[in-house]
N, CA, C and O of each residue as an XYZ file, in Angstrom:
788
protein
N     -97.006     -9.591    -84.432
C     -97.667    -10.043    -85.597
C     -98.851    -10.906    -85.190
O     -98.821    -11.790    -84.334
N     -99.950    -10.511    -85.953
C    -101.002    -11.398    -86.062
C    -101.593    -12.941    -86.224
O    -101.931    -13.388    -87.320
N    -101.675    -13.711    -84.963
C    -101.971    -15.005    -85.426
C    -102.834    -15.224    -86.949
O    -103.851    -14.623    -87.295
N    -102.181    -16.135    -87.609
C    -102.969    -16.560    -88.742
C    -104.625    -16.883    -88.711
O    -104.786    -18.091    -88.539
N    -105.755    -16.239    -88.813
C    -106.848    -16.991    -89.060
C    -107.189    -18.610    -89.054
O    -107.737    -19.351    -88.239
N    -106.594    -18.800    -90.371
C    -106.363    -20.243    -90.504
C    -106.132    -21.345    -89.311
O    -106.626    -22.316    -88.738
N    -105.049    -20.494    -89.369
C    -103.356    -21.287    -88.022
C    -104.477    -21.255    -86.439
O    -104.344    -22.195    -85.656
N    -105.128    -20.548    -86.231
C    -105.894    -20.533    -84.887
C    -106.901    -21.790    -85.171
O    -107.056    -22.746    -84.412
N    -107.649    -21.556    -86.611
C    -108.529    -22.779    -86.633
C    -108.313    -24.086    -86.852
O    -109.186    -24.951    -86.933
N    -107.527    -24.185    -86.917
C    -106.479    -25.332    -87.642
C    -106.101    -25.830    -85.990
O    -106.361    -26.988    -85.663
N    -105.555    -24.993    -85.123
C    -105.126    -25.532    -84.062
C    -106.678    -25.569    -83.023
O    -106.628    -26.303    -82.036
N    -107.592    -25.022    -83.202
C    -108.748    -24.681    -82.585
C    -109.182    -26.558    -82.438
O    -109.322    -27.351    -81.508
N    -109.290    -26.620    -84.296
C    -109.820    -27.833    -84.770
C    -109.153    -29.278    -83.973
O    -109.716    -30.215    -83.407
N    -107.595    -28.945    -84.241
C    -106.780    -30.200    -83.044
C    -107.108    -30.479    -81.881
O    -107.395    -31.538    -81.325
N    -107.018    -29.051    -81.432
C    -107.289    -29.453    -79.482
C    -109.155    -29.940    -79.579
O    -109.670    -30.459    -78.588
N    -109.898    -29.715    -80.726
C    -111.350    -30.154    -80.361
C    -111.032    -31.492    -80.878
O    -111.653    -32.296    -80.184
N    -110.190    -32.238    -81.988
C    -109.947    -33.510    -82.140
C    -109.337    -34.376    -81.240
O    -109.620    -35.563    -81.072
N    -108.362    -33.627    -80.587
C    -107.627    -34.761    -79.567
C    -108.523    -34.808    -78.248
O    -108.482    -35.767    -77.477
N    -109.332    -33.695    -78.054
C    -110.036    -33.909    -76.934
C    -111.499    -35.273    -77.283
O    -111.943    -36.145    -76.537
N    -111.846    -34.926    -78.608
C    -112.843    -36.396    -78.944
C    -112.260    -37.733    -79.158
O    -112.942    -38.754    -79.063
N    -110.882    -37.738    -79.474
C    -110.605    -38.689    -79.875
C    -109.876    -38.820    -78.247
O    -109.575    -40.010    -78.157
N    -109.647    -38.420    -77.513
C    -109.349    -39.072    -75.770
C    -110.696    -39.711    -75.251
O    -110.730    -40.821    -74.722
N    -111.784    -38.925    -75.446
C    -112.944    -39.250    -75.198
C    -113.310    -40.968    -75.849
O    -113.602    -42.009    -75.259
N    -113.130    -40.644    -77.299
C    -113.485    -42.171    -78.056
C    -112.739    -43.038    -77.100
O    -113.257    -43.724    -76.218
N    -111.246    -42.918    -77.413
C    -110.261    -43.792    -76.344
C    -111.153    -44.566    -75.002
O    -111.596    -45.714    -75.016
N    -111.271    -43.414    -73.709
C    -112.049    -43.430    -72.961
C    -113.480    -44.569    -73.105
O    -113.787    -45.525    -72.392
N    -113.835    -44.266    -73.755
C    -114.899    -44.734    -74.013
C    -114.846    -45.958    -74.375
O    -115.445    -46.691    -73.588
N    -114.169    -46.711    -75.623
C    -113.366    -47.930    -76.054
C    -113.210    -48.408    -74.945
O    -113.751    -49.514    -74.932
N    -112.733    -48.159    -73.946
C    -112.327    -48.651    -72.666
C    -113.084    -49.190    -71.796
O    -113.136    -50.338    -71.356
N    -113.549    -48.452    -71.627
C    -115.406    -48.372    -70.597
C    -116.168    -49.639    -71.446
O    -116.779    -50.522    -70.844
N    -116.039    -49.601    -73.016
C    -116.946    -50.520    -73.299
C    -116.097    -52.045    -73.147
O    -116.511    -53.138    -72.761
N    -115.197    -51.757    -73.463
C    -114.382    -53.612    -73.292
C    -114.299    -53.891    -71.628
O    -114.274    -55.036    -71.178
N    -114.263    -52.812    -70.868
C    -114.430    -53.108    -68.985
C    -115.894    -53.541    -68.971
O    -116.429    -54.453    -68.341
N    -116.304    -52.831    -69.656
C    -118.369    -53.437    -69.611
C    -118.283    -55.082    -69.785
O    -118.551    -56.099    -69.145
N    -117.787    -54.723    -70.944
C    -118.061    -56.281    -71.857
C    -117.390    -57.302    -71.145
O    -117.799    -58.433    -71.407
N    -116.121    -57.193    -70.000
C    -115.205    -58.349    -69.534
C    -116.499    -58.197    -68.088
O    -116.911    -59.237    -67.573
N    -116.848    -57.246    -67.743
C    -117.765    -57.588    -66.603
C    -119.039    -58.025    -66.585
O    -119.585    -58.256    -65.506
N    -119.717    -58.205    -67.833
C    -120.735    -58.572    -68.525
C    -120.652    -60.303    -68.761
O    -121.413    -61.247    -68.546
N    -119.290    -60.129    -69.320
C    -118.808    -61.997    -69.081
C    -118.745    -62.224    -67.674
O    -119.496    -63.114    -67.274
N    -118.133    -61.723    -66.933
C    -117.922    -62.619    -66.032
C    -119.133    -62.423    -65.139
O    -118.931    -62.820    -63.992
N    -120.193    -61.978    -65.335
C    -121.420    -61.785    -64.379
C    -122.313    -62.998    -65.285
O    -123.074    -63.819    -64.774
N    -122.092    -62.909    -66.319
C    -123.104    -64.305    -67.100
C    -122.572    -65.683    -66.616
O    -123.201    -66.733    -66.488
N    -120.917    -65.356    -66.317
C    -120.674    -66.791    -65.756
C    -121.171    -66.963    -64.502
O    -121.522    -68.086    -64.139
N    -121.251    -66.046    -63.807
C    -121.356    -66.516    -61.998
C    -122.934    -66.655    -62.563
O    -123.453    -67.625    -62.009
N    -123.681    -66.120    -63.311
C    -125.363    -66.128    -63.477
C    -125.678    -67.530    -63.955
O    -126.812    -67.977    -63.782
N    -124.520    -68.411    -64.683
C    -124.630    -68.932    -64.846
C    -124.437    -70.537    -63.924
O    -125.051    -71.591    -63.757
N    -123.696    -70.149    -63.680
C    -123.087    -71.060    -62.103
C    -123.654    -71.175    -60.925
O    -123.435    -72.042    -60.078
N    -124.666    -69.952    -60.863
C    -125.334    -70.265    -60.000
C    -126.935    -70.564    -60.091
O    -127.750    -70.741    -59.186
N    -127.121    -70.554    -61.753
C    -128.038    -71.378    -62.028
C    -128.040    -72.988    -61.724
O    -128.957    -73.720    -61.352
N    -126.780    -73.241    -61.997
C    -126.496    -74.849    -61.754
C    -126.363    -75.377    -60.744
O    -126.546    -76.581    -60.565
N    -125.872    -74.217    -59.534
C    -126.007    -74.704    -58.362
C    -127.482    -74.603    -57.969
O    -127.900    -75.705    -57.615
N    -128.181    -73.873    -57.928
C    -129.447    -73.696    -57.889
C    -130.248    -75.472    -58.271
O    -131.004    -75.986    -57.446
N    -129.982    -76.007    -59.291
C    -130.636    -76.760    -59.872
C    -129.883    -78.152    -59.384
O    -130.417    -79.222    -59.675
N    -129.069    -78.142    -58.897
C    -128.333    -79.118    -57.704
C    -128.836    -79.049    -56.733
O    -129.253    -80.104    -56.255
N    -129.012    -77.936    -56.071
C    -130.195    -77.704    -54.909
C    -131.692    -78.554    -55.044
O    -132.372    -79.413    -54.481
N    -131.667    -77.715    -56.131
C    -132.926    -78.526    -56.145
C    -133.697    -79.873    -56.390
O    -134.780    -80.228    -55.925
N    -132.764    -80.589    -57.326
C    -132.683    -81.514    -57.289
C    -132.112    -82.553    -55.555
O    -132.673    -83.631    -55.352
N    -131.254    -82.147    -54.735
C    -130.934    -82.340    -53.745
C    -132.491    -82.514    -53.041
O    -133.105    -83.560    -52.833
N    -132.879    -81.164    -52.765
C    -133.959    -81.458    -51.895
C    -135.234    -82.262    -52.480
O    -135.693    -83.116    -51.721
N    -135.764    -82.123    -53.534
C    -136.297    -83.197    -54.002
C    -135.932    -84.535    -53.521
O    -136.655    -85.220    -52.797
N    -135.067    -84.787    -53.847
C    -135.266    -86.147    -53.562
C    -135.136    -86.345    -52.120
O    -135.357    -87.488    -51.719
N    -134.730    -85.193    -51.014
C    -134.903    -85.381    -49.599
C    -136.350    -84.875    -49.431
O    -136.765    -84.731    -48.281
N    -137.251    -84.560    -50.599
C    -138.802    -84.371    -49.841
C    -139.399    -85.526    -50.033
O    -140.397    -85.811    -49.372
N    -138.730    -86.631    -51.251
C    -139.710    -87.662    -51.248
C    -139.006    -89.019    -50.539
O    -139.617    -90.087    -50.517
N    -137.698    -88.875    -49.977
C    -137.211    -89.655    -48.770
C    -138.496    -89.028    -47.536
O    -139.484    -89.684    -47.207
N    -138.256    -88.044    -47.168
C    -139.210    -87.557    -46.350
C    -140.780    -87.958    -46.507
O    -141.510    -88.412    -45.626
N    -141.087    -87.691    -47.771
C    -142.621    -87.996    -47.674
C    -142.641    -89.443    -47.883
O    -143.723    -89.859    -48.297
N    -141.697    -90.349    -47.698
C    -142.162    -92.148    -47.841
C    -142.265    -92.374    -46.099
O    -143.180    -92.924    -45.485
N    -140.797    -91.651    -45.453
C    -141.021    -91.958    -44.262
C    -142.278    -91.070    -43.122
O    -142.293    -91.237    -41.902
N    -143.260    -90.128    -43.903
C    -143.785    -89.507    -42.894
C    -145.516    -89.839    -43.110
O    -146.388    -89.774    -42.243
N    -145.685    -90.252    -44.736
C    -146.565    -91.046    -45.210
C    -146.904    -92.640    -44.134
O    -147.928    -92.961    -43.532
N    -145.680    -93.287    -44.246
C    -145.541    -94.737    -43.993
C    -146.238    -94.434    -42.625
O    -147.322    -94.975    -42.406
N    -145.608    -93.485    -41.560
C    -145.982    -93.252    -40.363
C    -147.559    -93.137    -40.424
O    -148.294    -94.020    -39.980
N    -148.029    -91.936    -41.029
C    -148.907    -91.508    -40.379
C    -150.230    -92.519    -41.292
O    -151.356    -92.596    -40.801
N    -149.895    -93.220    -42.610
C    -150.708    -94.155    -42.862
C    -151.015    -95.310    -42.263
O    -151.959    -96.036    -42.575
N    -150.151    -95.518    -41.314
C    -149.856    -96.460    -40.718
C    -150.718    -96.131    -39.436
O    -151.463    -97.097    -39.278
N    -150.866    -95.511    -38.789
C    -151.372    -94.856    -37.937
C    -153.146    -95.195    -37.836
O    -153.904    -95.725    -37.024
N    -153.254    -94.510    -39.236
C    -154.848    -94.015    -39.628
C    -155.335    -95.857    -39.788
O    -156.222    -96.412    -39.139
N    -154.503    -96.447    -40.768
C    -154.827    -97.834    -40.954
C    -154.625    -98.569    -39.490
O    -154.522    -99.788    -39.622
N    -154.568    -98.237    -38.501
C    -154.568    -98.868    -36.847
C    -155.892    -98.760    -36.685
O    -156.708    -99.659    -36.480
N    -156.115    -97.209    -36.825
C    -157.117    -97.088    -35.790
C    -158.319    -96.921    -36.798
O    -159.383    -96.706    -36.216
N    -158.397    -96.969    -38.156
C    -159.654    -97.050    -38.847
C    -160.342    -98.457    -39.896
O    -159.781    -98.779    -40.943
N    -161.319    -99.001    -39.503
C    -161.608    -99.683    -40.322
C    -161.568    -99.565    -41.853
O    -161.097   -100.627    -42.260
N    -161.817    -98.844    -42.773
C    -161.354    -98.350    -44.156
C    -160.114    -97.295    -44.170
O    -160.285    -96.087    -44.005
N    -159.108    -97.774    -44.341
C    -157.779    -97.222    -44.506
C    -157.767    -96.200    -44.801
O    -158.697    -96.003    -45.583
N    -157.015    -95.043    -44.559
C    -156.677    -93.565    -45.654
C    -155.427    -93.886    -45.565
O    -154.813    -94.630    -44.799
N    -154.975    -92.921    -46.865
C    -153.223    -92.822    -46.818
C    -153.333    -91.449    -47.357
O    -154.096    -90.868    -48.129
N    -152.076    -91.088    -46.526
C    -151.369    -89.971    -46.495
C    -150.511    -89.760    -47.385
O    -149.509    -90.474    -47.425
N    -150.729    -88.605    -48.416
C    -150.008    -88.181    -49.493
C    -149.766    -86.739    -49.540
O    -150.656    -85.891    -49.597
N    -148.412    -86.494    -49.511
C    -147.958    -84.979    -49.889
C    -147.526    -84.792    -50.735
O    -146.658    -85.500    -51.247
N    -147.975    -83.775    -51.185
C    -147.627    -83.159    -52.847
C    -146.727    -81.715    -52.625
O    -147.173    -80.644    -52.213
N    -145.569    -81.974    -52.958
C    -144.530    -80.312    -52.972
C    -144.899    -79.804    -54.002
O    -145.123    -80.456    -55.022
N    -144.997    -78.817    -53.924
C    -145.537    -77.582    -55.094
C    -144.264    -76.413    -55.219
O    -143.827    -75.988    -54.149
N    -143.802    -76.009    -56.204
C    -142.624    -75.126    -56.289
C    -143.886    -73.732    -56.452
O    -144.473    -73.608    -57.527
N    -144.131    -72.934    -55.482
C    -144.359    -71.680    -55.689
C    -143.967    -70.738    -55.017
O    -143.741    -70.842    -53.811
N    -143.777    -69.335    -55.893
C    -143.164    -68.162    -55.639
C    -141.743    -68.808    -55.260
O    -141.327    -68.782    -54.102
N    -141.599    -68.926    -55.475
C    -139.643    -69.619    -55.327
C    -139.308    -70.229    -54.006
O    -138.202    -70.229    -53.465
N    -140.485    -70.781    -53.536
C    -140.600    -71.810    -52.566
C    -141.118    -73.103    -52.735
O    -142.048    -73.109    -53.541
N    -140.795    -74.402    -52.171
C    -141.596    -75.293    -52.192
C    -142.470    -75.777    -51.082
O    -142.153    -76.296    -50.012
N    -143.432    -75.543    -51.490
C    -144.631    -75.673    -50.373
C    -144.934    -77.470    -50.459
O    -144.524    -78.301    -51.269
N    -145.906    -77.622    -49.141
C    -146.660    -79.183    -49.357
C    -147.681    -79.615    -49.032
O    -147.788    -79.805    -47.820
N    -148.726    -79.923    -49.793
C    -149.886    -80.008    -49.583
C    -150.623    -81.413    -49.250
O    -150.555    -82.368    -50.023
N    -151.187    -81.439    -48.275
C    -151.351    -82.540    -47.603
C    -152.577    -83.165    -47.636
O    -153.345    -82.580    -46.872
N    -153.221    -84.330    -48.328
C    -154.259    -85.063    -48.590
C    -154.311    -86.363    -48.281
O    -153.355    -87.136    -48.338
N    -155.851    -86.730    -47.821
C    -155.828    -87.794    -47.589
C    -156.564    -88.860    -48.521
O    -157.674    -88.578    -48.972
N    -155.915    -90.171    -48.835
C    -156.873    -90.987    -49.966
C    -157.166    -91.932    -49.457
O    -156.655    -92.424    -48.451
N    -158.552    -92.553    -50.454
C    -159.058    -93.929    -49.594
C    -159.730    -94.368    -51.020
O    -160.507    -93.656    -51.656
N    -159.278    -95.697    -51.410
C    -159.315    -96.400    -52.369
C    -159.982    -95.285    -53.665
O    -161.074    -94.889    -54.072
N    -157.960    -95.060    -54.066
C    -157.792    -93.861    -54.869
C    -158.530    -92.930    -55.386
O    -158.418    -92.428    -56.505
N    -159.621    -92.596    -54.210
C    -160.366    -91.272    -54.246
C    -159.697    -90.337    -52.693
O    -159.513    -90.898    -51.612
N    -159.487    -89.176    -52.903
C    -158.920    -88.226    -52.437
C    -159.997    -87.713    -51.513
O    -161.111    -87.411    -51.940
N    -159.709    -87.632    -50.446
C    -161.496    -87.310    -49.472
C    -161.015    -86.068    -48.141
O    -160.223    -86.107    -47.199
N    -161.870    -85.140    -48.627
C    -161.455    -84.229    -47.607
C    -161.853    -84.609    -46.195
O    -163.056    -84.457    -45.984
N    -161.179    -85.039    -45.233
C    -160.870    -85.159    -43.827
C    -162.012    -84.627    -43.009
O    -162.697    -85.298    -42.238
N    -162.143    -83.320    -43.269
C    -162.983    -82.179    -42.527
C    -164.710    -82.418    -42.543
O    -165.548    -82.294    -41.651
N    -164.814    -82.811    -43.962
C    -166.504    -83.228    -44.549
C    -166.568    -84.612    -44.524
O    -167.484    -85.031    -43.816
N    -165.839    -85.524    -45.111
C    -165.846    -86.718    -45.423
C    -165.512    -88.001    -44.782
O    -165.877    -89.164    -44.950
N    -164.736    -87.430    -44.029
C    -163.997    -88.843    -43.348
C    -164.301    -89.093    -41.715
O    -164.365    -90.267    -41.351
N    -164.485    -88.055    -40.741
C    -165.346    -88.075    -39.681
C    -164.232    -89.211    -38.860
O    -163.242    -89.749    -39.358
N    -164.767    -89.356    -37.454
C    -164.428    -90.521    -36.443
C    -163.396    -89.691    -35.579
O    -163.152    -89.865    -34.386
N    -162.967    -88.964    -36.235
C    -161.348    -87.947    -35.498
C    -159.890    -88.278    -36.361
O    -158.760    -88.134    -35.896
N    -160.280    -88.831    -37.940
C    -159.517    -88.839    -38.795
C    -158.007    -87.808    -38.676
O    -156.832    -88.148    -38.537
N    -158.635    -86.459    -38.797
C    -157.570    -85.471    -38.461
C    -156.777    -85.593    -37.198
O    -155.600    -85.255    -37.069
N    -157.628    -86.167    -36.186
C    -156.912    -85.883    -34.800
C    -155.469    -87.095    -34.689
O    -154.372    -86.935    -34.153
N    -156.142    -88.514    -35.568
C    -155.110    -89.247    -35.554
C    -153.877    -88.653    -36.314
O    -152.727    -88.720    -35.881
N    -154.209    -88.115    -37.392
C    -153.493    -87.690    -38.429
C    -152.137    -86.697    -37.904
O    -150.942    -86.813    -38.174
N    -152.936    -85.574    -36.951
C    -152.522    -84.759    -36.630
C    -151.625    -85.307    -35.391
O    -150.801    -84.564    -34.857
N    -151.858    -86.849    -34.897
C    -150.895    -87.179    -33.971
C    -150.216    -87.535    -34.192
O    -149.232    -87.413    -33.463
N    -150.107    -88.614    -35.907
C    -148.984    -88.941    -36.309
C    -148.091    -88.138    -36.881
O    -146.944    -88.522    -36.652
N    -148.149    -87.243    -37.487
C    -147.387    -85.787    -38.241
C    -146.529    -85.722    -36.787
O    -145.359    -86.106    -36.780
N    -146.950    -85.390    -35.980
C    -145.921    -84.969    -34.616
C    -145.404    -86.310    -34.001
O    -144.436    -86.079    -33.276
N    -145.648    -87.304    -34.040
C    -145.022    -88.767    -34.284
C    -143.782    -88.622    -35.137
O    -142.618    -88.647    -34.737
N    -144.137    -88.495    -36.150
C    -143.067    -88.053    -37.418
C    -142.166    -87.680    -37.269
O    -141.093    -88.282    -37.313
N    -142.446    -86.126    -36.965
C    -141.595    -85.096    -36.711
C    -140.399    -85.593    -35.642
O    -139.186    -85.554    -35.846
N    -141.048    -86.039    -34.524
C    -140.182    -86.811    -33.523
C    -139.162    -87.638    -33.793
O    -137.980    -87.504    -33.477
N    -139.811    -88.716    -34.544
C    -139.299    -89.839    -35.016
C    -137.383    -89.431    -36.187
O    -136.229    -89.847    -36.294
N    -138.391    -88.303    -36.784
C    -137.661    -87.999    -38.026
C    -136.404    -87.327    -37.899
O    -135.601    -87.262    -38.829
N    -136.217    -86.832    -36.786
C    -135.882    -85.482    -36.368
C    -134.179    -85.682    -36.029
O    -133.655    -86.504    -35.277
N    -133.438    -84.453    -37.001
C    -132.044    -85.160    -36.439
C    -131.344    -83.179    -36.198
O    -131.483    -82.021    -36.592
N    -130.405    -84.292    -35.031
C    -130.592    -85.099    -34.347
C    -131.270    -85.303    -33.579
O    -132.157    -84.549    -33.178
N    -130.983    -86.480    -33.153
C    -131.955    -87.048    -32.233
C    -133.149    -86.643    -31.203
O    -132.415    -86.763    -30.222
N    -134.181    -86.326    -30.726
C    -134.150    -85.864    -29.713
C    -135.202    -86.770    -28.810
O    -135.900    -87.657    -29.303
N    -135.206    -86.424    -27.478
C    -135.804    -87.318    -26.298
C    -137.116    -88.142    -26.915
O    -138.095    -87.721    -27.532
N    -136.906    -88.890    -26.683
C    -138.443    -89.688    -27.563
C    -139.634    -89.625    -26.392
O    -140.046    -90.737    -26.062
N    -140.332    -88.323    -25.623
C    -141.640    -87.989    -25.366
C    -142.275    -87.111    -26.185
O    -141.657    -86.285    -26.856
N    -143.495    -87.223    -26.186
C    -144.375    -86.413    -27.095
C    -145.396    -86.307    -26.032
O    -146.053    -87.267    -25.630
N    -145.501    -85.053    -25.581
C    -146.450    -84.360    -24.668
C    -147.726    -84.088    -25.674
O    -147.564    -83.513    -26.751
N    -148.959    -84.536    -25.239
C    -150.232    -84.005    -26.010
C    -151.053    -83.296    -25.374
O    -151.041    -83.233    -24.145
N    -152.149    -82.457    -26.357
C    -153.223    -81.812    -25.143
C    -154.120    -82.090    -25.758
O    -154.122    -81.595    -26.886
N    -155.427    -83.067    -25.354
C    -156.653    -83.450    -25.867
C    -156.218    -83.841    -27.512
O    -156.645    -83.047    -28.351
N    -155.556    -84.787    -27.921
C    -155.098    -85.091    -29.001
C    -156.424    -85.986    -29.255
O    -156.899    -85.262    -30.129
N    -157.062    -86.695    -29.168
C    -158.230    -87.067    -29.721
C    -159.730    -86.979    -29.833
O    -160.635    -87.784    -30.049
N    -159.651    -85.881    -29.637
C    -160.949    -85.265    -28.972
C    -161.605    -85.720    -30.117
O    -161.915    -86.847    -29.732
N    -161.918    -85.654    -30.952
C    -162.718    -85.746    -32.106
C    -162.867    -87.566    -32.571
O    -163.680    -88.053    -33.358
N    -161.974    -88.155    -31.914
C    -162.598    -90.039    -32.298
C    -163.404    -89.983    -31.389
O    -163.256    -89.581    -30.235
N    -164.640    -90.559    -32.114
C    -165.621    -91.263    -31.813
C    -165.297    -92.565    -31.023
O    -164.153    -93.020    -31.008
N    -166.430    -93.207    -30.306
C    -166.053    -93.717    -29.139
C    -165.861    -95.377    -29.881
O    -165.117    -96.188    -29.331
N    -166.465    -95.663    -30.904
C    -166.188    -96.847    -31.218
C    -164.408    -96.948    -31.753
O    -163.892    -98.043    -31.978
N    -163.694    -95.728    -31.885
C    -162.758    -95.766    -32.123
C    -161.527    -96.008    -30.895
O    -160.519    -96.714    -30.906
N    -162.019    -95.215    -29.997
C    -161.392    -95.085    -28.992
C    -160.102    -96.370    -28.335
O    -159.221    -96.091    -27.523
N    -160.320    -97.673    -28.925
C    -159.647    -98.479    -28.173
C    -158.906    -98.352    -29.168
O    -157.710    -98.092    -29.038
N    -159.359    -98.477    -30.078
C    -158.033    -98.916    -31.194
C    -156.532    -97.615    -31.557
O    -155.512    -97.656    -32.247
N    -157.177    -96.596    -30.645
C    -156.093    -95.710    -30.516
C    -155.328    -95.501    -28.959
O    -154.345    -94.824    -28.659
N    -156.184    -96.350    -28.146
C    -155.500    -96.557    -26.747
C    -153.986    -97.578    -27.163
O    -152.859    -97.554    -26.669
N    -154.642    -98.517    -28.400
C    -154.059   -100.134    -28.732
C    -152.639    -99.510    -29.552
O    -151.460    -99.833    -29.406
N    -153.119    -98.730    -30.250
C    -151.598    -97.700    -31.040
C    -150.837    -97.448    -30.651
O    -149.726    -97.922    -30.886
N    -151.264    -96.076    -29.422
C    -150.123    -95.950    -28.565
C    -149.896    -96.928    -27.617
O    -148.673    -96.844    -27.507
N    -150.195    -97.670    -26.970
C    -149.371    -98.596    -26.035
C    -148.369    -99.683    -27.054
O    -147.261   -100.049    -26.661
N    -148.861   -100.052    -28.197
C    -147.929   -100.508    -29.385
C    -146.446    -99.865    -29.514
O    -145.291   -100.241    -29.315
N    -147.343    -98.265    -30.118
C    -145.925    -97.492    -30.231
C    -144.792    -97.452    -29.380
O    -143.571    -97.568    -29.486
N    -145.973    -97.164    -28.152
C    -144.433    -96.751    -27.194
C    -143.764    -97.915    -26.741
O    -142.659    -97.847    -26.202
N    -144.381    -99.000    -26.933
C    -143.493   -100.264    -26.736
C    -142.474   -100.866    -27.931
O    -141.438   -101.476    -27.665
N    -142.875   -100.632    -29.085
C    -141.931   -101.207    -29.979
C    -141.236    -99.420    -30.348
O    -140.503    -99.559    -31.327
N    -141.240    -98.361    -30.033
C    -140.579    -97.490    -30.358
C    -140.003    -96.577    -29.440
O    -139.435    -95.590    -29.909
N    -140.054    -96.749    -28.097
C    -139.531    -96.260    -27.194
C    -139.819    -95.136    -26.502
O    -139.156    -94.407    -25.764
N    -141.352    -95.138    -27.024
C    -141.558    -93.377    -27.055
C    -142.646    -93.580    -25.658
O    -143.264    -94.580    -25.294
N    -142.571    -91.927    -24.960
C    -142.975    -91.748    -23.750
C    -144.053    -90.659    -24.268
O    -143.854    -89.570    -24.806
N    -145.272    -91.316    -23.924
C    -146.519    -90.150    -24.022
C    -146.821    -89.572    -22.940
O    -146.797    -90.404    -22.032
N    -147.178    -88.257    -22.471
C    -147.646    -87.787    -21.499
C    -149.013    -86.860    -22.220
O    -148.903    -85.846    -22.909
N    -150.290    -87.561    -21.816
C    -151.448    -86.893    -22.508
C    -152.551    -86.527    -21.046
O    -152.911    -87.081    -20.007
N    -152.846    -84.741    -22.063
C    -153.912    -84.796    -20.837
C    -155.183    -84.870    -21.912
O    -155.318    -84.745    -23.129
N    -156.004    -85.133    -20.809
C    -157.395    -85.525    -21.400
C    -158.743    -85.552    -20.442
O    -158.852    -85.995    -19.298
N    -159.615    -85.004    -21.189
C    -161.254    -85.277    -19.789
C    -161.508    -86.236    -20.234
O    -162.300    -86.714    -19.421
N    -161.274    -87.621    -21.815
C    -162.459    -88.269    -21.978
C    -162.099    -89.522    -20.815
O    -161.139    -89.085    -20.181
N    -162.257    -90.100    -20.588
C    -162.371    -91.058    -19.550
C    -161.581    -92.193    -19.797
O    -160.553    -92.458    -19.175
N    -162.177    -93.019    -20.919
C    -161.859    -93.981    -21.590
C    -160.760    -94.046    -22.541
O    -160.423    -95.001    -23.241
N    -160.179    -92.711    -22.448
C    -158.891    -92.861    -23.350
C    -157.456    -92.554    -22.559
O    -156.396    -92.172    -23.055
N    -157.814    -92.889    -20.972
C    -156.461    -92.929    -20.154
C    -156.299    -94.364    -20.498
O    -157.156    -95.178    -20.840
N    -154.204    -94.592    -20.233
C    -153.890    -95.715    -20.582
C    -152.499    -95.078    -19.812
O    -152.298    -93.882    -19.601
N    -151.624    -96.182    -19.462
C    -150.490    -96.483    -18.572
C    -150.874    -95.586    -17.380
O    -152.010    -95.355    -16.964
N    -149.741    -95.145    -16.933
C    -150.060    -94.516    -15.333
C    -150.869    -93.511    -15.623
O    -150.619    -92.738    -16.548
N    -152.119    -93.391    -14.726
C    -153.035    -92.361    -14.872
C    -153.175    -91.095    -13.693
O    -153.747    -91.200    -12.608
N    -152.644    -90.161    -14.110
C    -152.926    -89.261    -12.969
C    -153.767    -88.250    -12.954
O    -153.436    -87.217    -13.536
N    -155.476    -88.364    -12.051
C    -156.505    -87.692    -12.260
C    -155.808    -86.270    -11.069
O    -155.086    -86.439    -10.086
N    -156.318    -85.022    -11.594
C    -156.425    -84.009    -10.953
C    -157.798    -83.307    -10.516
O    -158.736    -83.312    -11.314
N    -157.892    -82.866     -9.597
C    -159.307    -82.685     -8.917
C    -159.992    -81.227    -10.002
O    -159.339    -80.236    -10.327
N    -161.262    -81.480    -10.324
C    -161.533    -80.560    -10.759
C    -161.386    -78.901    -10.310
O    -161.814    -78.020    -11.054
């Protein structure tokens, strides 16, 4: 006997319902696994926003511990060996998801570029105290010499003593051992050892 017309579509119709409605099921599923992994990815997104901002706050305030003690140095420095003072100011800049630091020098709170403006071997002191710094700053600890090569080439000669007068200062109240080479003449100081041309 002949399956019923009906009776085939009727059962046709079931197996196409239970197969959509496994699917819906399925699917229901997939979306509440979405949605519990959706939470818990906003929390860690979120958590590690906060750590992020602990970070950052952290190092902040270790760039401006840092920039009092590397300022103090190297202003200290420039105010040795120059009759009109500069001070040393760094500015951290948050860019591209770094913090950078930009380094200027001021003299009675005008900002004066080094390179055009300030002349005598400004930079060269500058550039000796930064590695002063670094030394000084540096943990741990390490050997307190600072090897130079022509570190003042650029002071002018009326300057010259007052940066002989620095370092023999430094290395006496700070323990530190310079070993500098140099052609200018007048800027050897402690044991001098000439090599033959």
């Amino acid at each position: 006997m002949a399956a019923n017309p009906s009776s085939q579509n009727l059962n046709s119709l079931r197996k196409e319902v239970d197969k959509l409605f496994a699917e819906y099921l399925l699917a229901r599923q997939q979306v509440r696994d979405e949605k519990t992994a959706l939470e818990v990815a906003q929390r860690e997104h979120k958590a590690a926003q906060e750590g992020r901002l602990i970070l950052q706050e952290a190092a902040q305030a270790m760039q401006q511990r840092a920039h009092k003690r590397i300022a103090e140095i190297v202003s200290k420095c420039l105010e040795t060996v120059f009759a009109q003072p500069y001070e040393l100011r760094i500015a951290f800049e948050r860019k591209r998801g770094k913090t950078e630091a930009r380094l200027s020098f001021w003299r009675d709170d005008l900002e004066v570029d080094p390179l055009e403006g300030a002349g005598g071997g400004i930079v060269d002191v500058a550039a000796f105290a930064l590695r002063l710094a670094c030394l000084v700053l540096s943990k741990p600890s390490k050997r307190m010499v600072l090897i130079l090569d022509e570190p003042f080439k650029g002071v002018d000669v009326v300057n010259r003593k007052k940066v002989r007068e620095m370092m023999n200062q430094l290395a006496r109240q700070m323990h530190i051992q310079f070993i500098m080479v140099t052609q200018i003449a007048d800027m050897g100081l402690g044991k001098v050892i000439e090599l033959p041309s």
